[in-house]
PASEBA-1860 file (N, C-alpha, C; in nm, 3 decimals):
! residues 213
1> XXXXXXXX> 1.995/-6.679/5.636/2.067/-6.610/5.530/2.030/-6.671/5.395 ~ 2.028/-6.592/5.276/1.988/-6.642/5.148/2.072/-6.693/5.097 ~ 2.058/-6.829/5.080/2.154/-6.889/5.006/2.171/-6.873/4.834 ~ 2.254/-6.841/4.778/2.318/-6.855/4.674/2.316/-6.680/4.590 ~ 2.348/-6.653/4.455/2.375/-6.527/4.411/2.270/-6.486/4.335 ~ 2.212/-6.591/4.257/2.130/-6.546/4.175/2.016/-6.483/4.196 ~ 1.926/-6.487/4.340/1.814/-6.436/4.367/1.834/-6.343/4.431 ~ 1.954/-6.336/4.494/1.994/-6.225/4.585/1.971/-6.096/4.559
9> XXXXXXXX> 1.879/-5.995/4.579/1.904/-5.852/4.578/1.896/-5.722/4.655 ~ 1.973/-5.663/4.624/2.034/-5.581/4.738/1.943/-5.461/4.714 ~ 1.886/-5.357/4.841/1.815/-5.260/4.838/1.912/-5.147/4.997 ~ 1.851/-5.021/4.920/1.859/-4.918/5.019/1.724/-4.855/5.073 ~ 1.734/-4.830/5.181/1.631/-4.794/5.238/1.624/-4.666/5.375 ~ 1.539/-4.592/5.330/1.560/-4.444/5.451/1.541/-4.497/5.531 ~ 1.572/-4.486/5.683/1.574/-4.506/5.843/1.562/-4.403/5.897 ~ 1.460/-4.404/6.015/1.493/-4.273/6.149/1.609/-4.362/6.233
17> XXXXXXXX> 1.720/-4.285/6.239/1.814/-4.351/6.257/1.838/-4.349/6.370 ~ 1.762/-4.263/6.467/1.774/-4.242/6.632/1.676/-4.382/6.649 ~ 1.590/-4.407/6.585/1.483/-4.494/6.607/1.577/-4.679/6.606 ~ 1.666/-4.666/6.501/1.730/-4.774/6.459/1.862/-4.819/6.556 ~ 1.911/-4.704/6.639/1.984/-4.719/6.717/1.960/-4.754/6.847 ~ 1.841/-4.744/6.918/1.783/-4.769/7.010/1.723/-4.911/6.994 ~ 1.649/-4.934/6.880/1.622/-5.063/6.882/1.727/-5.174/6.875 ~ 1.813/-5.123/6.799/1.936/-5.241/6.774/1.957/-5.271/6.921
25> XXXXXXXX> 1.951/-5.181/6.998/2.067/-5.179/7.136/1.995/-5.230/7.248 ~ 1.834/-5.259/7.272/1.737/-5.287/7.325/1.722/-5.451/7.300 ~ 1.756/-5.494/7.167/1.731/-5.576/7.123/1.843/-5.724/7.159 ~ 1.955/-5.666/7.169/2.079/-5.705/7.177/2.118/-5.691/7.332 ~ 2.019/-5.640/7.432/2.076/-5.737/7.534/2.019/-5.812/7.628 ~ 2.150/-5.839/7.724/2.110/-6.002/7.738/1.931/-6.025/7.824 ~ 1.899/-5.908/7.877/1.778/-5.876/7.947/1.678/-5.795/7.863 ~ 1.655/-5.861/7.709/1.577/-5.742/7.600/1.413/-5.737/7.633
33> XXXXXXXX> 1.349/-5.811/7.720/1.258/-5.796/7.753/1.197/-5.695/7.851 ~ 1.293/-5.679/7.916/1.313/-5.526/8.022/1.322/-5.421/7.931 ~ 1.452/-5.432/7.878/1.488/-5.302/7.754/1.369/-5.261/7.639 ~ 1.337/-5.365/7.628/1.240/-5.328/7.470/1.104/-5.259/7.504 ~ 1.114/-5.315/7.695/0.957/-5.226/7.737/1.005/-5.104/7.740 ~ 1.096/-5.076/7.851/1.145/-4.943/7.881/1.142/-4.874/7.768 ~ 1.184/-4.891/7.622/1.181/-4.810/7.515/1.091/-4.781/7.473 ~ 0.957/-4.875/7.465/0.837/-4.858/7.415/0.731/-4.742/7.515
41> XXXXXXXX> 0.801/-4.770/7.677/0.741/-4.656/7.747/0.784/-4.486/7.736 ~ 0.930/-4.506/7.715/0.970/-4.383/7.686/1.002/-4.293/7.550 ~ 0.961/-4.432/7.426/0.963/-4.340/7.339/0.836/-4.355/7.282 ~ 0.741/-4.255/7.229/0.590/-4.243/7.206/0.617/-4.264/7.053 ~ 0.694/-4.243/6.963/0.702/-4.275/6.807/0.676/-4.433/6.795 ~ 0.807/-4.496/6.882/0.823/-4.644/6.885/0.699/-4.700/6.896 ~ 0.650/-4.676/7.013/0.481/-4.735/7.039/0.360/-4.669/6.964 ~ 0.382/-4.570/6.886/0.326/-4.542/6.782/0.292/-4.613/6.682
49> XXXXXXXX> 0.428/-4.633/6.617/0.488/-4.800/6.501/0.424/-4.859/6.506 ~ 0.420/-4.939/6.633/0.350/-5.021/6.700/0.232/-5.045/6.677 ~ 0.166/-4.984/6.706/0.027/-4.937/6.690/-0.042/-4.929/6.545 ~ 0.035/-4.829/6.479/0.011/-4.868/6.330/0.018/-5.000/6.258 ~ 0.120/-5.085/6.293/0.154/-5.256/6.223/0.037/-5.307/6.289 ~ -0.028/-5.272/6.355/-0.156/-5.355/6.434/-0.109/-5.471/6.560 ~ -0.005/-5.392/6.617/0.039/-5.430/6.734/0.045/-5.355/6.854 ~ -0.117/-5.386/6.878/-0.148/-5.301/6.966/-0.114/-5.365/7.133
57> XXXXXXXX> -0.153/-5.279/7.246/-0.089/-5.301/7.364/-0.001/-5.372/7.412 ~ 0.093/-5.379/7.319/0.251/-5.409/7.365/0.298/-5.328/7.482 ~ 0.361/-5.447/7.567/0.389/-5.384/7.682/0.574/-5.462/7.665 ~ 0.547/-5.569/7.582/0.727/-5.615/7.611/0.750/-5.700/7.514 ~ 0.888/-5.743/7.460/0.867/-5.820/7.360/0.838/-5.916/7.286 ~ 0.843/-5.984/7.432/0.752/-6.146/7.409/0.611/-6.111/7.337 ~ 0.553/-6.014/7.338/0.410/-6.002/7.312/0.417/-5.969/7.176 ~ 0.527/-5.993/7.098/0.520/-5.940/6.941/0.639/-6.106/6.903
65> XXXXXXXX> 0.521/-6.115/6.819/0.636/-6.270/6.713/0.708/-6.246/6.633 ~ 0.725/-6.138/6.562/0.820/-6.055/6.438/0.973/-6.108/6.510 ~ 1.011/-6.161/6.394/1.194/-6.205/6.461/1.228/-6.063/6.473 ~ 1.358/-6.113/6.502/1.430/-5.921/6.580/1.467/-5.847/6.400 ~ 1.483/-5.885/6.286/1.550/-5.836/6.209/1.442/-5.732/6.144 ~ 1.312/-5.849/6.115/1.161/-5.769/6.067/1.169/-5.666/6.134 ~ 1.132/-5.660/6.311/1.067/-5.605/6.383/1.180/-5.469/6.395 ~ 1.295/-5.474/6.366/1.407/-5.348/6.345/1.383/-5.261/6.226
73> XXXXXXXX> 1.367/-5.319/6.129/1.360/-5.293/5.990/1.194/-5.196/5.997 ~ 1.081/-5.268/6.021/0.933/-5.208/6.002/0.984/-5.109/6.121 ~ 1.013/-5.091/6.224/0.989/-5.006/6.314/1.052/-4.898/6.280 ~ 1.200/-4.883/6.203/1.226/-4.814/6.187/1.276/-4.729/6.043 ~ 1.179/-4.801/5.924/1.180/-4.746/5.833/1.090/-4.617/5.791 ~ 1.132/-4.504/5.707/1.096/-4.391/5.656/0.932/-4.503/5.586 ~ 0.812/-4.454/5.629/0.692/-4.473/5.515/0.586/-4.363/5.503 ~ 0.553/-4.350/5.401/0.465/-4.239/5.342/0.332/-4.278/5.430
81> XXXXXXXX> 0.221/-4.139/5.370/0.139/-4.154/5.429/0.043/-4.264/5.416 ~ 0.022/-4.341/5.319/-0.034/-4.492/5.272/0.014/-4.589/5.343 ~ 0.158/-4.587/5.414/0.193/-4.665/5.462/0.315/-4.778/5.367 ~ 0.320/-4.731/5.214/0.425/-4.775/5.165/0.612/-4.723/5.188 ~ 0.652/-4.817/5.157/0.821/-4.742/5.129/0.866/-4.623/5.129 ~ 0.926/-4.528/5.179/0.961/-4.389/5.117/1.072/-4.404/5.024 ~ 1.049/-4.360/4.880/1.206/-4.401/4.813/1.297/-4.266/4.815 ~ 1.441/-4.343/4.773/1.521/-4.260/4.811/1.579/-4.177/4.679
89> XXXXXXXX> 1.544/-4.274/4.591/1.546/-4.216/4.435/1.456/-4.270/4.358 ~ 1.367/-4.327/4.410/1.270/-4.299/4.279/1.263/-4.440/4.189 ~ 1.340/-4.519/4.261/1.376/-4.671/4.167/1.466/-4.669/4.088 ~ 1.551/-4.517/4.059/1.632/-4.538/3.959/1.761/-4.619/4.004 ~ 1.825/-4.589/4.147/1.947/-4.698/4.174/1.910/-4.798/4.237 ~ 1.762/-4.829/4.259/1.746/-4.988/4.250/1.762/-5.069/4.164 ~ 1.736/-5.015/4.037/1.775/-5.097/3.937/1.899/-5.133/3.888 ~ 1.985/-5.004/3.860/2.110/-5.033/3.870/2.188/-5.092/3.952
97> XXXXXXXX> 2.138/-5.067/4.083/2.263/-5.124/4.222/2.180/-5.275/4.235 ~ 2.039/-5.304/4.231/2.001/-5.419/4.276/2.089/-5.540/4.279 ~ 2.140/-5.555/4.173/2.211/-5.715/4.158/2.308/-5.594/4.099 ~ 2.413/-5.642/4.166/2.537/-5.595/4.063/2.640/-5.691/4.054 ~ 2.792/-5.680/3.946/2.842/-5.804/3.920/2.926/-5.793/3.982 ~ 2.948/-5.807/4.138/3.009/-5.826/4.247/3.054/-5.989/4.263 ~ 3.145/-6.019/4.346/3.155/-6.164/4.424/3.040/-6.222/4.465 ~ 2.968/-6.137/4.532/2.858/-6.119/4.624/2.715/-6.077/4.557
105> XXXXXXXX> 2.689/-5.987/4.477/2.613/-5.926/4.365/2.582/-5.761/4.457 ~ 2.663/-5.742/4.575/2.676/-5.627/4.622/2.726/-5.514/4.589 ~ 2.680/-5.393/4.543/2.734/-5.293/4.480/2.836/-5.229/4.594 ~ 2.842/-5.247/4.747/2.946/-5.214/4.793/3.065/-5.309/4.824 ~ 3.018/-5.442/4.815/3.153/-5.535/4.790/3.238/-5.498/4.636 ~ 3.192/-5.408/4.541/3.218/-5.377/4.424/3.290/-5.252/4.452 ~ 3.296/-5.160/4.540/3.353/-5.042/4.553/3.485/-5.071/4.658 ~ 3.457/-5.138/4.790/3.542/-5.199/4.868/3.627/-5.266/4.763
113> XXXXXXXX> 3.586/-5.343/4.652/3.717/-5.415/4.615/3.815/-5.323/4.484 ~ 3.745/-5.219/4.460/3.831/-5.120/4.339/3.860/-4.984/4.380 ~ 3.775/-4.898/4.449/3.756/-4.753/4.499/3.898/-4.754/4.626 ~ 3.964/-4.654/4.537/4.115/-4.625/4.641/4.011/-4.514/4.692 ~ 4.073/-4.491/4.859/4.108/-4.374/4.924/4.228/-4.308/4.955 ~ 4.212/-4.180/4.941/4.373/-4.130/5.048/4.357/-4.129/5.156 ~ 4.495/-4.151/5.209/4.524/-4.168/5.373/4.414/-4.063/5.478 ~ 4.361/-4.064/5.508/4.329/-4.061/5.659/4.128/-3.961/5.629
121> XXXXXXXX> 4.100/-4.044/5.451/3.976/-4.066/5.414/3.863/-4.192/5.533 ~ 3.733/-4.153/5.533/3.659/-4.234/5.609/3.609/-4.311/5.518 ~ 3.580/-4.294/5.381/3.519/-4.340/5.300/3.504/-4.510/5.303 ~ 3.619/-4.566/5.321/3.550/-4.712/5.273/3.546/-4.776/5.426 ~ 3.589/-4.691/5.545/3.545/-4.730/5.693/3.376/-4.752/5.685 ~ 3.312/-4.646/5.619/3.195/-4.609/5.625/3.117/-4.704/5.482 ~ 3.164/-4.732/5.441/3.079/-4.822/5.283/3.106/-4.992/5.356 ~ 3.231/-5.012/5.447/3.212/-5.158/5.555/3.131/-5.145/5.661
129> XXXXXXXX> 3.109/-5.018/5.729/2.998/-5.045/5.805/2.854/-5.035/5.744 ~ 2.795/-4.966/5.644/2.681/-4.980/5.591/2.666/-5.158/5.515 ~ 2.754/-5.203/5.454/2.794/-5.328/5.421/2.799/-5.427/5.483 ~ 2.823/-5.455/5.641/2.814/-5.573/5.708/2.835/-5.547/5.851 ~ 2.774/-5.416/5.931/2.807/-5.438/6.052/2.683/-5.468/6.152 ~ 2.609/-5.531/6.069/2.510/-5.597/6.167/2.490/-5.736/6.085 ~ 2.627/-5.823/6.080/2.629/-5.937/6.041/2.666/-6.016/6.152 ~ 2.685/-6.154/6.148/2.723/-6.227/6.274/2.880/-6.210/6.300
137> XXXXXXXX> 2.900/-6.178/6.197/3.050/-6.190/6.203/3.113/-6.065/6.269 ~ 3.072/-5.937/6.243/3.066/-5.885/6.342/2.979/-5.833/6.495 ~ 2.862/-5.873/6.491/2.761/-5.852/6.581/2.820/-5.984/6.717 ~ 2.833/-6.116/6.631/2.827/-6.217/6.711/2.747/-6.329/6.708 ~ 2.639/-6.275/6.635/2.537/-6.338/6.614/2.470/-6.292/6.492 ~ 2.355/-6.356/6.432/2.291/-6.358/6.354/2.106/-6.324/6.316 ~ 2.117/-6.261/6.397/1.941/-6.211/6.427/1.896/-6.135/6.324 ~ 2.030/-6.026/6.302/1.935/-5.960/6.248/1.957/-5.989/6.090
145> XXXXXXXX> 1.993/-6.097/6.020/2.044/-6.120/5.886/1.968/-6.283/5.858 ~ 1.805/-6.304/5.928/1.819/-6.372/5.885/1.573/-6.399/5.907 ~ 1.574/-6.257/5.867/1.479/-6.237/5.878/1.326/-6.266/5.788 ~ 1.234/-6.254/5.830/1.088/-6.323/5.804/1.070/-6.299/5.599 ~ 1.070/-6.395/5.518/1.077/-6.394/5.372/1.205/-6.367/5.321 ~ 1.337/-6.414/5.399/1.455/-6.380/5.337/1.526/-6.244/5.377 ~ 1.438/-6.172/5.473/1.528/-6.063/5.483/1.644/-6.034/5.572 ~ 1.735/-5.995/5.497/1.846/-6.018/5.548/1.925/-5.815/5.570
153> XXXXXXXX> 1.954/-5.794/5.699/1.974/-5.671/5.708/2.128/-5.630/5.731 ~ 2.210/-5.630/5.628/2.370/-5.618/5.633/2.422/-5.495/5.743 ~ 2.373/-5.376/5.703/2.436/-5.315/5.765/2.338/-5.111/5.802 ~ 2.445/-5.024/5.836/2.354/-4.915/5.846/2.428/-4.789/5.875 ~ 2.397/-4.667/5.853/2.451/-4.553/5.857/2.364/-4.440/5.906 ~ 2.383/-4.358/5.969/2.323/-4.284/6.091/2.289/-4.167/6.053 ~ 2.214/-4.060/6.047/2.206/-3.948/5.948/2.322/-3.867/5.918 ~ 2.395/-3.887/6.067/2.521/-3.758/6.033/2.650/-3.865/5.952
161> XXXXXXXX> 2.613/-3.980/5.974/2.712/-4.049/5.922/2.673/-4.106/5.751 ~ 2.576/-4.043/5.723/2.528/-4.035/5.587/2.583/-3.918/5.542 ~ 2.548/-3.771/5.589/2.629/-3.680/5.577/2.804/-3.682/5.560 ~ 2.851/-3.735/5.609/3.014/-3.749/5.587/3.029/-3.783/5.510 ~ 2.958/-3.925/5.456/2.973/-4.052/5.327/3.007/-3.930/5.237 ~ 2.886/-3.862/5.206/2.834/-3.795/5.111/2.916/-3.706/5.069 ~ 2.958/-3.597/5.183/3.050/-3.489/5.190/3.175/-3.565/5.126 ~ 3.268/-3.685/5.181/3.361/-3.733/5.159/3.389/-3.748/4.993
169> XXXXXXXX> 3.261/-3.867/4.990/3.254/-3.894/4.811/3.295/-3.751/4.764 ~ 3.213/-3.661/4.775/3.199/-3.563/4.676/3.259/-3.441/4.727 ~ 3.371/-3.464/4.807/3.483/-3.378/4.775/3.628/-3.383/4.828 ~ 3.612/-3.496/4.868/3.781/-3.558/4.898/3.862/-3.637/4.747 ~ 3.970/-3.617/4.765/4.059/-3.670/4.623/4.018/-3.884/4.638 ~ 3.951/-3.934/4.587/3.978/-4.060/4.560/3.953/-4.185/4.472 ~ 4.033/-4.253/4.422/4.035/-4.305/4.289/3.984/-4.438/4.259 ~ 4.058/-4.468/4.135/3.985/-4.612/4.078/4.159/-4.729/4.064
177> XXXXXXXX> 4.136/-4.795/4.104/4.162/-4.973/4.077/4.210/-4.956/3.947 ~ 4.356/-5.024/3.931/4.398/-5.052/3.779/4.320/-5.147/3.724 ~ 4.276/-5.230/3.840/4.270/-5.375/3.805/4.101/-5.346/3.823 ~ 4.023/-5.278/3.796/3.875/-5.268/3.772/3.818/-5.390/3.658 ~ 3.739/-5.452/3.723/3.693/-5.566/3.672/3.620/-5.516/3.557 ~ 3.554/-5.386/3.590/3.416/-5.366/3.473/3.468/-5.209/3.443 ~ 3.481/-5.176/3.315/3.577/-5.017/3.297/3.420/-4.891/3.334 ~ 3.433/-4.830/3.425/3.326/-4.724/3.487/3.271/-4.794/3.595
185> XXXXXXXX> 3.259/-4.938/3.664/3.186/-4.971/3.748/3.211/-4.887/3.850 ~ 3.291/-4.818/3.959/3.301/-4.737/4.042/3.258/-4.647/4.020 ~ 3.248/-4.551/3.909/3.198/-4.443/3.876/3.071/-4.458/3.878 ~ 2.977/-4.567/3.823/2.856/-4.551/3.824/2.816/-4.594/3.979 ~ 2.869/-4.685/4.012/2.802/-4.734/4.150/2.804/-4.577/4.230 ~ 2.913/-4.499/4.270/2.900/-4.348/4.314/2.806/-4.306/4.281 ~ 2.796/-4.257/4.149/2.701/-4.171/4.072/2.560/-4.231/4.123 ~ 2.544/-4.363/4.178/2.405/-4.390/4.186/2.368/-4.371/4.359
193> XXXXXXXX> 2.501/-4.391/4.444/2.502/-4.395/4.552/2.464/-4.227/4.615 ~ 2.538/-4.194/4.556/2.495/-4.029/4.608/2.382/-3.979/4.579 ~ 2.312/-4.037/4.485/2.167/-3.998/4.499/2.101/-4.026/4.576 ~ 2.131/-4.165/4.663/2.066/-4.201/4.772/2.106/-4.106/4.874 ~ 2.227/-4.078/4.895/2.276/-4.007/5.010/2.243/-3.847/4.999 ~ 2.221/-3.799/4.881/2.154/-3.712/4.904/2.051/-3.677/4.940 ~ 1.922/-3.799/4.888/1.811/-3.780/4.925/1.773/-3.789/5.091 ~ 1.892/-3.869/5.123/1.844/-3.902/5.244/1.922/-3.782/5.367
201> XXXXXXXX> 2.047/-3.739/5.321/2.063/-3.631/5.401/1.956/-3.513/5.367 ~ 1.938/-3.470/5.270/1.834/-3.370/5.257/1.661/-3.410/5.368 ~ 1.660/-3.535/5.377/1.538/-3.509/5.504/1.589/-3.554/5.627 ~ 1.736/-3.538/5.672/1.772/-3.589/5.777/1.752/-3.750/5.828 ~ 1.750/-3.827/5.728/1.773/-3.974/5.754/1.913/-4.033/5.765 ~ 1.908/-4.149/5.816/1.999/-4.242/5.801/1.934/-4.325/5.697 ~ 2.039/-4.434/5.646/1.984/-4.544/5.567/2.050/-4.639/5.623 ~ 1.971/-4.798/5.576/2.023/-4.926/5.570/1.975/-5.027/5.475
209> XXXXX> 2.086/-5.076/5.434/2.106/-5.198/5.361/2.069/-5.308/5.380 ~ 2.010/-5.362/5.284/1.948/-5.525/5.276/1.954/-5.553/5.199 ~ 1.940/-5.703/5.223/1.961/-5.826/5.102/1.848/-5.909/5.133 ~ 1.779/-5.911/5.018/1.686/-6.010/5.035/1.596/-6.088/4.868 ~ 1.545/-6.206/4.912/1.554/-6.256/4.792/1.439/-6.216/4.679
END
């Protein structure tokens, strides 16, 4: 995990999110060397990946050194045809959301601590699981938050569960914090968030969150 605030910065990133769910779950148990083949035999994208990172004839996971957090993250991120990043806006809410003036420098520890919902809203269920549910604290462990150059992978949201975020934000009743540390910080962090969530429901992705230095 990266220690301290100042280098810390936070990114979003498109996922095939069927791809991200299978690996998490392959990865995580107690027999992942069985599991991680079986997946690689039955799904032809996965061993595709594979193939492209220049990890060729993988048959199981011992045969790849990538810690589990890398090897989640490259396998199952959105990349263009070059083989770079797919962005989700363009760099514009990287810049803004990158470091923000959070506890944490997290733009969703910034919404969790001001953004009201009404009763029986999903909204900030769904901004704690993109936020930390593949941390140790809830996972159990720490694999996947503590990955190759600092990368650290907080959390994640599923395409249809990007869809709800999205739908929710932008059309359920819910408000702002008297006690707002920064006057508009919720408003803009939204305003920047839904661009991600749009972009990414519009090609049927999920996304996930990282921190890294």
């Amino acid at each position: 995990m990266i220690s301290g605030n100042t280098r810390a910065f936070y990114t979003f990133d498109a996922i095939e999110s069927d791809i991200f769910s299978e690996l998490m779950s392959s990865l995580q148990t107690n027999d992942d060397d069985n599991s991680f083949s079986d997946l690689i035999k039955k799904n032809e994208e996965v061993s595709m990946r594979l193939d492209s990172e220049g990890q060729k004839n993988i048959s199981s996971r011992n045969d790849i050194s990538w810690d589990d957090a890398t090897l989640l993250w490259v396998l199952s991120s959105i990349r263009k045809a070059d083989g770079s990043m797919e962005s989700l806006d363009k760099g514009r809410a990287r810049e803004k959301l990158g470091r923000y003036p959070s506890a944490d420098g997290s733009p969703l520890t910034y919404l969790e601590d001001y953004l009201i919902q009404e009763d029986g809203s999903n909204i900030l269920s769904l901004l704690t699981k993109l936020q930390g549910c593949l941390s140790e604290k809830h996972l159990g462990h720490s694999r996947f938050e503590n990955g190759f150059g600092g990368l650290e992978l907080r959390g994640w949201l599923s395409a249809d569960e990007v869809a709800t975020l999205r739908q929710e934000l932008q059309k359920t009743p819910w408000g702002v914090s008297s006690h707002e540390l920064y006057d508009g910080g919720v408003m803009e962090v939204v305003k920047h968030l839904m661009i991600i969530l749009r972009s990414a429901h519009s090609s049927g992705w999920g996304i996930v969150f990282r921190r890294h230095a």
